[in-house]
N, C-alpha and C positions, 0 to 999 in steps of 0.2 A: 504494500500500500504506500502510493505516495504522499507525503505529508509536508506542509509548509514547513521550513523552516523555525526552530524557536528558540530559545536561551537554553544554555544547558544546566543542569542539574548540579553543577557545580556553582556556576557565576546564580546561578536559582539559592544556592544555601548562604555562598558568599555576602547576597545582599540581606537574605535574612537574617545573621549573623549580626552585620552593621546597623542592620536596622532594630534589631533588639537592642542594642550597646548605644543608637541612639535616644531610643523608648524609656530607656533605663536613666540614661545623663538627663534628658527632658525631667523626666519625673522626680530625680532629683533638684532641679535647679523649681520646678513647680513647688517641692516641698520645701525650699528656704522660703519663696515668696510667700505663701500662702499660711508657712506657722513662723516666721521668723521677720520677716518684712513688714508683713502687717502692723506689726505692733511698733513702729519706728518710726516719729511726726512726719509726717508730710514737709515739711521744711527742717533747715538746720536751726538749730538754737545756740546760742550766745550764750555763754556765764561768766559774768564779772563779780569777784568776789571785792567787795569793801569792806578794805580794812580801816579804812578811815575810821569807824565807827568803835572799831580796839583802841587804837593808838593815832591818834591824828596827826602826828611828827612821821609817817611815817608812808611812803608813796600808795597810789594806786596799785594793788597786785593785778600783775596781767589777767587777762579772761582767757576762756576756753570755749572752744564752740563742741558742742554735740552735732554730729552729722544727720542731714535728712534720711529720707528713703530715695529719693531720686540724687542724694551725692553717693549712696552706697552702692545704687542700681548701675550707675554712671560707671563705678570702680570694679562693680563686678559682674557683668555686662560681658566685656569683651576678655573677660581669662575664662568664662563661663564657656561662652565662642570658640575660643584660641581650644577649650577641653573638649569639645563637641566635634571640631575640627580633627582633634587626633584621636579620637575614639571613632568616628569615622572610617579616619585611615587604617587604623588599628583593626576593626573591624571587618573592612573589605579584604586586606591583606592576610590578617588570622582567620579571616573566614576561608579565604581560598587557598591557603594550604591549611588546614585544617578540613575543608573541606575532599579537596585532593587525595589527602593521606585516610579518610574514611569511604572516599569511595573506590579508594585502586584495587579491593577485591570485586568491588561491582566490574570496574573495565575490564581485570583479565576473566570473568565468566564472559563479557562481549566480546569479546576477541575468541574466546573458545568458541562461543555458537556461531560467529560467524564462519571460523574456519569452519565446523559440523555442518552449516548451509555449504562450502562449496563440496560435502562428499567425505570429508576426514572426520571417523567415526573416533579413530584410534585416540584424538586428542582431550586432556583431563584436565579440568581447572587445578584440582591437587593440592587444593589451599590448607596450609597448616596455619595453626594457630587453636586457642582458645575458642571454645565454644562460644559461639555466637550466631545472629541471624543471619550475615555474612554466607559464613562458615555451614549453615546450615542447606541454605542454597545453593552452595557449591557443592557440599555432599549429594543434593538432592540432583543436580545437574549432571554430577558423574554417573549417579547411580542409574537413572536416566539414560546416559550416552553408553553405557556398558550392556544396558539390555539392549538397545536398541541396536548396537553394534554384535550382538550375538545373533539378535534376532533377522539382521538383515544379512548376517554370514548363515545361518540356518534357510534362509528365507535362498539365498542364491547356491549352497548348496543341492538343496532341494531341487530346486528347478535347474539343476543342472543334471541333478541324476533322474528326475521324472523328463527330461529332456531325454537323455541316451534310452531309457527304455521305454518310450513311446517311440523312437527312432527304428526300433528293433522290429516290431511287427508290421510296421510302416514300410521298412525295407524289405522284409520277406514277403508282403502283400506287390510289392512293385515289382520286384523278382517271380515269381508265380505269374504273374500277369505279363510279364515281357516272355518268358518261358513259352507262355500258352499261345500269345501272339505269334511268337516264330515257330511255333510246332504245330497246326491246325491238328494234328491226330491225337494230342497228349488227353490224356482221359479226362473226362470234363467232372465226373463224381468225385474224384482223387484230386482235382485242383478245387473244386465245390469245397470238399470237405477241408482242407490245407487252409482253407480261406475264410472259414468257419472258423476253427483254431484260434489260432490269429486274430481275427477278429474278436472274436469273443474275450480276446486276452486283454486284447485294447481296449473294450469295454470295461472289463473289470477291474481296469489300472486307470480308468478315468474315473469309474466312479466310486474306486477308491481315495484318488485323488479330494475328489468331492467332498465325500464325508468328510476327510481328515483336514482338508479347508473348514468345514461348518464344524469339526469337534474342536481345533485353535479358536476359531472365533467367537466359541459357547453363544451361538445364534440359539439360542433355546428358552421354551418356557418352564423351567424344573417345576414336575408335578409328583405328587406319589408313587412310589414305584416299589413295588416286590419283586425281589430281585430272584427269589426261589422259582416264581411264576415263569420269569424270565429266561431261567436256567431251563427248566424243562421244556418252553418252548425251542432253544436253541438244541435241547438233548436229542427232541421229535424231528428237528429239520437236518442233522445229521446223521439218525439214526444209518440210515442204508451208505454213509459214507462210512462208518466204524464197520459195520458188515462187510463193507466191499475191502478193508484193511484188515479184515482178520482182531481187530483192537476191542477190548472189552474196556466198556466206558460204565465206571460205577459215581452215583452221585450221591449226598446225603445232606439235608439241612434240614429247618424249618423256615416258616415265616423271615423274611429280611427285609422290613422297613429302611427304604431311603427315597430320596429326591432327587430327580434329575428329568432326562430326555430318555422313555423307554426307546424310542428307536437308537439310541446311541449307545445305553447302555444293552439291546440286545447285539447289536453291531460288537459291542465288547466282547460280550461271552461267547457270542456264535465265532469269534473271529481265534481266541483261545482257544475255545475246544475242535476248531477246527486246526489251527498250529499243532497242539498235540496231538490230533489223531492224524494227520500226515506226516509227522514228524517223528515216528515210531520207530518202535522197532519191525525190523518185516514181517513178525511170527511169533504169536501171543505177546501182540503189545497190551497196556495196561493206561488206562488216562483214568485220572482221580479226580473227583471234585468234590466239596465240600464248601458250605456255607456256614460262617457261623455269627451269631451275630452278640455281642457288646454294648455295653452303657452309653459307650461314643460311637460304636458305628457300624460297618457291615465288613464284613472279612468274607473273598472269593478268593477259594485258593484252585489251582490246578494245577496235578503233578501230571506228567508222563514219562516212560519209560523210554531208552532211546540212545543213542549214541552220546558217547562220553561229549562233554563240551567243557573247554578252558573258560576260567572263570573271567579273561580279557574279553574273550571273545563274547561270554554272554552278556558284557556290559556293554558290548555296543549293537546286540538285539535291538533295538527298541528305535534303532535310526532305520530314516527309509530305504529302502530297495537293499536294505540286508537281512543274510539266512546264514541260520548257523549251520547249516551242514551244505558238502557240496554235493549231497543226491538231490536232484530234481526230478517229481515225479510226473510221468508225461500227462498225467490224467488231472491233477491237483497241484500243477506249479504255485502257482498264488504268483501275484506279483511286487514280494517283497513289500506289501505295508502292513500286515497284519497285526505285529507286535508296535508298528509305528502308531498306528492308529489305535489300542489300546493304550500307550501312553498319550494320547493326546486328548483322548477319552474322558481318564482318570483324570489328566488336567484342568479337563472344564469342568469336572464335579465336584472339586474341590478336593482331591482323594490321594492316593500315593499308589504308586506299582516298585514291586521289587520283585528281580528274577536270581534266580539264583542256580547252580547245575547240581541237581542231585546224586548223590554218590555214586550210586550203582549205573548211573548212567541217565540221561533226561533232563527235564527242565522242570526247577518247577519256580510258580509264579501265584504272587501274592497282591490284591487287590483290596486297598482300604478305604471304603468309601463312607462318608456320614451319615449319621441316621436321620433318619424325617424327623426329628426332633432337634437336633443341631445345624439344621442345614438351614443357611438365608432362603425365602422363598422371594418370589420376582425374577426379574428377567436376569438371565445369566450373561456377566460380560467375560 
């Protein structure tokens, strides 16, 4: 926004400064006049003392004058001036370095965010000193610039690797289609179905993408949610994929009051129990669930059984377009958001995820989310 030019904020305190310090001289020189002046004749007085009337041999003694109001005003008038004058100066000058020296933690926060307007996230006010409003600001400015800089390396991350693998089906959709172009006999069911695949994958890494934009952005209205109810719808719509894997999927809870977006939080558990049952072993796998619920809040847990995983590795589960193991299965690939999107899940519920590799082998993963009795209601930011 363009703005007219005005005084600054300095030469702003500068003259406020002088002008107190003249407010203050005024009201002094008001207070001689008004308790001290008054009471002083209006004119000078004369006093001649006769001693003639002691000793008559003996001369007139000098007189003495008492001074008016207007000879005192006369005399003290312009040292009053001459003091108003350098309170003044004193003023304007101790105003503006004084001023200067309390706002130079304001300027270097302006000098920071301007450099963060042209692009330099990296840059800190870094101000030490004593607690103060100052100081309080500049904490709050960094702390500020530090998410916002994680978030816009997360943010360009991201769309750099949902870039390469939306590249990937895109490419083999072109290649299939240039294939077929110059082979008119290539089998049309076998490149139909090729194209389906692929396609289909592309779908569901967009509308993965989707969720996991609307689970960051907690676009939701948090209503009551049972989270058990939840669980066994997610247990019914997998059912014939734990069959098709050989994996015996056992679950146990009660009742679990919380708050949130059912469709986000069924996206959660359907997306878990679908990680662990692809995520198997190939031959009598085992995926565990359990609900249990607490004073403060809801606990989903899910183990499964499965190939040993380093504990580096399982900490960076939960970023996108990574999988912990390198089998990909042709039937159930997933496209690497599924554990991203349950952390992002949990984030907009106000809740915690922690994963961790179970001994024998597996994953297991823990979901803490608050009860419908502690949970903010209204709109989720």
């Amino acid at each position: 926004m363009d703005r007219p030019p005005g005084w600054s904020v300095r030469l702003k305190l500068s003259l406020s400064y002088a002008g107190f310090l003249m407010a203050a001289g005024l009201g002094l020189i008001a207070v001689v006049w008004v308790f001290l002046l008054r009471y002083v004749p209006p004119e000078a007085i004369r006093i001649v003392r006769d001693r003639a009337s002691e000793d008559p041999t003996r001369p007139p003694a000098p007189g003495f004058v008492v001074p008016g109001r207007a000879d005192l005003w006369e005399a003290f008038a312009p040292k009053a001036a001459l003091m108003l004058g350098i309170l003044l100066v004193f003023g304007l000058v101790g105003g503006w370095l004084l001023a200067g020296r309390m706002l130079a933690p304001l300027s270097r926060i302006s000098a920071v965010t301007r450099m963060t307007g042209t692009g330099s996230l990296s840059q800190r006010v870094d101000l030490h000193g004593r607690q103060d409003e100052f100081r309080e600001l500049a904490d709050s400015v960094d702390s500020m610039l530090a998410r916002l800089e994680a978030h816009v390396a997360e943010q360009q991350r991201f769309a750099a690797n949902a870039s390469h693998e939306l590249r990937t089906p895109l490419s083999i959709m072109r290649t299939l289609l240039d294939v077929a172009q110059r082979d008119p006999d290539r089998d049309v069911d076998e490149l139909v179905g090729r194209l389906q695949l692929v396609t289909t994958r592309a779908i569901d890494l967009t509308d993965g993408l989707l969720v996991l934009s609307r689970a960051e952005q907690g676009s939701f209205d948090p209503e009551p949610v049972d989270l058990s109810l939840v669980l066994e719808e997610a247990v019914e719509t997998l059912l014939p994929l734990t069959e098709k894997h050989s994996v015996v999927l056992r679950s146990s809870g009660s009742t679990a009051a919380t708050v949130g977006s059912p469709a986000l939080l069924l996206q959660l558990t359907t997306n878990l129990l679908h990680n662990a049952i692809v995520h198997n072993l190939p031959e009598q796998g085992l995926v565990r669930v359990t609900i249990a619920t607490t004073a403060t809040g809801v606990t989903l847990t899910v183990e499964n059984t499965g190939d040993q995983l380093a504990p580096e590795l399982v900490a960076g589960l939960t970023e996108p377009f990574r999988r912990g193991t390198e089998r990909v299965h042709s039937d159930q690939a997933g496209v690497g958001l599924g554990l991203a999107l349950v952390a992002s899940i949990t984030r907009a519920h106000a809740g915690t995820l922690t994963l961790a590799p179970r001994p024998g082998g597996g994953l297991q993963v823990v979901v803490q989310l608050p009860s419908a009795h502690g949970y903010p209601t209204g709109k989720s930011k």
